[in-house]
N, C-alpha and C positions, 0 to 999 in steps of 0.2 A: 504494500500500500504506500502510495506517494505522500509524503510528507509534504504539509504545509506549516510555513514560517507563520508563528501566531505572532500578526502584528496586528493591531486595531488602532482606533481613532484615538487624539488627545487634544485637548484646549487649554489652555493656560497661559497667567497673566506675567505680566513680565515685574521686575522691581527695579531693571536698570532706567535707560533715559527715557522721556519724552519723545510723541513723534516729531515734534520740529527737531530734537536732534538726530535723527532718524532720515530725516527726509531726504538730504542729500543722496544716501543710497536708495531710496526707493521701499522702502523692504517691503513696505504694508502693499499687499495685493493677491494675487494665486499662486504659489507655487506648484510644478509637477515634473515627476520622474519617476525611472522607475526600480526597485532594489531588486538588486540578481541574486539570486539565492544564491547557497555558498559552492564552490566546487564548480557550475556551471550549470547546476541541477535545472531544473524548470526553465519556464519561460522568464521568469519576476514576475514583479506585485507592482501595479500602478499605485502611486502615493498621490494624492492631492493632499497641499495644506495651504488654508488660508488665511494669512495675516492680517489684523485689523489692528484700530485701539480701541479702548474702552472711555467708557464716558468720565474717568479719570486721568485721562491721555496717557493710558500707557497701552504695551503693547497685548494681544492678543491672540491666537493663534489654534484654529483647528486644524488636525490632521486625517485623513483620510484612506483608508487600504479599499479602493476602488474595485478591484476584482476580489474579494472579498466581501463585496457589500456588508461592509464594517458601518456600523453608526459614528459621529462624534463625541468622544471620551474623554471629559478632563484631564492635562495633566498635571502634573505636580508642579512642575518650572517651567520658565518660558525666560531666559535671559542673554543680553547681548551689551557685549565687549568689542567695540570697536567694530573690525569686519568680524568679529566670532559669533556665533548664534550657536544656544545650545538647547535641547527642550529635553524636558526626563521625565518618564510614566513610572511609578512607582509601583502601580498597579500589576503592569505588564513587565516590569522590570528591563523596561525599553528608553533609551537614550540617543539621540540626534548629535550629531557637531559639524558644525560646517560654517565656509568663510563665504561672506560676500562678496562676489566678484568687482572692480573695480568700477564695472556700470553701472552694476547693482541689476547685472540680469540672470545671474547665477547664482546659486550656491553650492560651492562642491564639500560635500561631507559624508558621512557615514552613520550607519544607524548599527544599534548593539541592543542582543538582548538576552542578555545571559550570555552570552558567545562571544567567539571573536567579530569585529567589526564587518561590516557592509557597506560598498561604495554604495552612497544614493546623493548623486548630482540631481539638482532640482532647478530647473528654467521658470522663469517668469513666464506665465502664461496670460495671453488677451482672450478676448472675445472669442475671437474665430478658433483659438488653437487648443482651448480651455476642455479638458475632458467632461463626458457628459457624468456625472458622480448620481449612481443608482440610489433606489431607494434600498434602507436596509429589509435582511431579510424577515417573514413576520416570525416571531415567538415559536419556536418548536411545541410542536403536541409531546402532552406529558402522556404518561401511564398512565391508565385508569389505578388511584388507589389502593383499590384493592384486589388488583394484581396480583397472583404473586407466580412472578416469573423466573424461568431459566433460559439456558441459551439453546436455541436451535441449531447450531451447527459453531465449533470453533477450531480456531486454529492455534495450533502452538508447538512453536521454534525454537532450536536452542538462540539464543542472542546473538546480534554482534561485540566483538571484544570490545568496543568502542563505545556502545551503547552508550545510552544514559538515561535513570530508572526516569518509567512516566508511568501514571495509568491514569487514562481519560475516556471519555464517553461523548461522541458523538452527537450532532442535532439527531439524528434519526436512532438514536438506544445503542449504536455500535460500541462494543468496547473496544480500546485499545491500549496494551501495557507491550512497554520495552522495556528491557534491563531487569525482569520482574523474576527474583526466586520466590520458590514457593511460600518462605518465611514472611514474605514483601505478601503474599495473596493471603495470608493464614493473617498475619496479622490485621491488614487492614480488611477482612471478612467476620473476623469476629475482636475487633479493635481491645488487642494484646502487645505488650511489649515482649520483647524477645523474653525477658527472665520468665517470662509468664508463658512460655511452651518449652514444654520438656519431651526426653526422648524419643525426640526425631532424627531420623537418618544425617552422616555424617555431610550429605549434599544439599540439606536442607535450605542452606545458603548461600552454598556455594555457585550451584549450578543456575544459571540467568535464563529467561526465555522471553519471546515476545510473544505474543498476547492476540487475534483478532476474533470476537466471539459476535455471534447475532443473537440477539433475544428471538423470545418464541413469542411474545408479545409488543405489539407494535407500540410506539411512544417511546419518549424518556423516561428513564425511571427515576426514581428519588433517591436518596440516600438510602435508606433501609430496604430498598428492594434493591439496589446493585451490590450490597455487603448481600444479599439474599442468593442472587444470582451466584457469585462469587464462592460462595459455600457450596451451589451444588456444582459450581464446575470441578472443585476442591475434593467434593466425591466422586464424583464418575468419574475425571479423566487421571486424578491420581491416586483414589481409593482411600482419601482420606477418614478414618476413624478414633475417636479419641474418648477421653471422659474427662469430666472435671475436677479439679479438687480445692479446696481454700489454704492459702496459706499469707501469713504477714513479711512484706515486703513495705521496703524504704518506695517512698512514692515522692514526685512533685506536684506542689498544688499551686493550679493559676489562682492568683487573687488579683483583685484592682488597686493598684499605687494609691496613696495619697494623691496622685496629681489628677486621679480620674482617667479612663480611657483615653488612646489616643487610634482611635479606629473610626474606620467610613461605612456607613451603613451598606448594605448590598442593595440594588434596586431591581436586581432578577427578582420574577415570578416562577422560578424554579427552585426545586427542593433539595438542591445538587450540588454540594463544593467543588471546588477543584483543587489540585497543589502541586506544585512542582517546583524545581529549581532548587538550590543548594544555598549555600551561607552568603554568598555575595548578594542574593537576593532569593527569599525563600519566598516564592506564590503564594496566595491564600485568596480564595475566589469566593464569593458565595456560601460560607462558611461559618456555621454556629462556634462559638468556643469548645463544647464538648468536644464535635468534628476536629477541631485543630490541637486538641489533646490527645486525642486517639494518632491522627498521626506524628504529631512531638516524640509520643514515648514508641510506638512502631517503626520509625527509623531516622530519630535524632539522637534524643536523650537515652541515656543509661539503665533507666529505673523509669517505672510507669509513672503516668503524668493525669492527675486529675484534674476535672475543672469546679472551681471554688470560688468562681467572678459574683455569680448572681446575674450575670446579663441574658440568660434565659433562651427561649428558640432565637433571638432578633440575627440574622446573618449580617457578615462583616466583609471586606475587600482591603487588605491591609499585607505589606511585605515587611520582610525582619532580615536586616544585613546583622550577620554577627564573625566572629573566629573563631573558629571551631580548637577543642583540644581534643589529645589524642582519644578521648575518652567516647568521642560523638562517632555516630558510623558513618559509614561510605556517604552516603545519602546529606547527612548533614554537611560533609565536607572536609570529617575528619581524616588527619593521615592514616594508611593502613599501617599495618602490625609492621615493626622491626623497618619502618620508612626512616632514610637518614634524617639528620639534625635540618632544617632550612638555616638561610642566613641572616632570618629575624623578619618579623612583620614589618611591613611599611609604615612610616609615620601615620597616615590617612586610614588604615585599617581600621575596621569597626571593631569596637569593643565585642568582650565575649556575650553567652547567650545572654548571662543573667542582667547584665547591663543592660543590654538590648533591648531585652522585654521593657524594661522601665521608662529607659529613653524614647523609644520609638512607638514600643505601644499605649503604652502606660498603666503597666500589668507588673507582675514580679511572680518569680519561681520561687516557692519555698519548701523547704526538705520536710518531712513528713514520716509518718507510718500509717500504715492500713493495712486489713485483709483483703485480698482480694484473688478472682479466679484464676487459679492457671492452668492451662492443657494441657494434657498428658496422653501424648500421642500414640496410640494402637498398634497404627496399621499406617504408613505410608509409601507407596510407588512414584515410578519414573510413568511422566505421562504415556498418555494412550496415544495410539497411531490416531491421525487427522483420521 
């Protein structure tokens, strides 16, 4: 399955000059070009963005992923240096850089999102030469409620070496996980931190596969029906069987800082998080706090992670740069086992998690005890033939 580069739309206000100091170059108007995926892959993505100011005279700026019929999405920054122009989505963990050409009919820069960079040169665009920018697409059909679904037919690979973990779900219910061992689908099916499954096979974590399943019912599903789904793929195609038992373990509990939340409400009509990306910028999409505890302690933190906010169903869109120590897993960004010494963090590096949380969210981790469930694995195989 062809990968598509998730970039979507941003606006955002500037704090540098005025548009009279601006105007010389020109900048307020359409921009468009187009970003080539990485390696040569695809055709690209046609970008529009369009600068304006606000009725504060400053600047202003939507972005657009046109073939994509991406909507306009705030972004975090919108600021410019001279000829620098630079815009940052925190949401999407997407960043812009680029210099104003000397006419002010250019902009040559590059877009990053999570990745290494992306030439995207951007032309001033008029009238006649102005792309026609589609309407977004409408709302995907959810699942009927009370559903309760499995998959009708899936695929599953071993990985590429290169991979990097994802599991997401499609407008139309498709799943798809890369880089995904089975400990990665155990946990996030029945939202468990690693101390919390026991005696499973020696490849429980080791071995990575990618992932491409259809549901047997048409829609998206919601959070509790794709952990749903995810358990029965978990028995049939790898025979998985276990039982419970209770035991006290060291936990972290999220609670809310003195400073109060520092989180953006989600404005989906969907019942579905998303996550991805590692410590330079950790995803979090459409996401109750519970959801973002389950996967903290499934493949960041050390020790299972509860939630202790009080901020209830309300879902959140909020990213968390931090520096992982060696303690965090792959996923978070920690070094692996027996990794030499580095030659020190960067001045500019983000503080660790615990800082993190406080600064950016305005939340804090704190150490704990609790009983609670752990798996005590039966029966598990190497998957089934497609």
């Amino acid at each position: 399955m062809k990968k598509m580069l998730w970039i979507i739309a941003l606006a955002a206000l500037s704090d540098g000059a005025s548009f009279s100091q601006l105007s010389a170059q020109n900048i307020t108007g359409t921009w468009q070009g187009t970003l080539k995926p990485p390696q040569g892959a695809g055709q690209g993505l046609r970008t529009v963005i369009k600068i304006s100011t606000t009725d504060n005279d400053k600047l202003a700026a939507v972005f657009y992923s046109i073939d994509q019929r991406s909507p306009a999405i705030p972004a975090t920054t919108f600021t410019r240096n001279g000829s620098a122009v630079k815009m940052t989505i925190n949401a999407l963990n997407g960043t812009f850089e680029g210099k104003v050409s000397g006419d002010g009919n250019t902009i040559d820069g590059t877009w990053s999102q999570g990745g290494p960079a992306i030439p995207l040169v951007l032309t001033k665009a008029t009238p006649e030469t102005a792309w026609v920018i589609p309407d977004p697409p409408p709302p995907p059909t959810q699942m009927a409620a009370d559903a309760k679904p499995g998959f009708e037919v899936a695929t599953i690979k071993p990985a590429r070496p290169d991979g990097r973990f994802s599991l997401l779900v499609n407008r139309s219910g498709m799943l798809n996980t890369t880089s995904t061992s089975v400990a990665d689908l155990i946990k996030f099916a029945y939202d468990l931190h690693p101390r919390q499954i026991t005696k499973g096979p020696a490849w429980l974590e080791s071995e990575k596969f990618d992932i491409t399943a259809k549901p047997d019912v048409g829609g998206m599903p919601n959070g509790p029906q794709l952990k749903m789904m995810v358990q029965k793929l978990l028995k049939e195609r790898f025979q998985l069987s276990f039982h419970n038992e209770k035991k006290e373990l060291s936990v972290y509990a999220i609670t809310v800082s003195k400073t109060g939340p520092k989180l953006t409400k989600s404005e989906s009509p969907l019942n579905l998080p998303g996550f991805g990306g590692g410590p330079r910028a950790f995803m979090v999409q459409n996401a109750t706090m519970e959801e973002f505890a389950h996967v903290l302690q499934g493949n960041i933190l050390e020790q299972p992670v509860v939630d202790q906010t009080g901020l209830g169903p309300a879902r959140y869109n909020f990213q968390l740069k931090w520096t992982p120590d060696p303690s965090q897993s792959q996923i978070g960004g920690g070094p692996p086992p027996n990794a030499p010494p580095t030659a020190g963090d960067p001045a500019d590096a983000p503080p660790d998690i615990f800082a993190a949380f406080q600064q950016q969210l305005g939340l804090k981790l704190e150490n704990t005890k609790a009983q609670v469930d752990v798996m005590v694995i039966d029966r598990l195989e190497k998957p089934s033939e497609n």
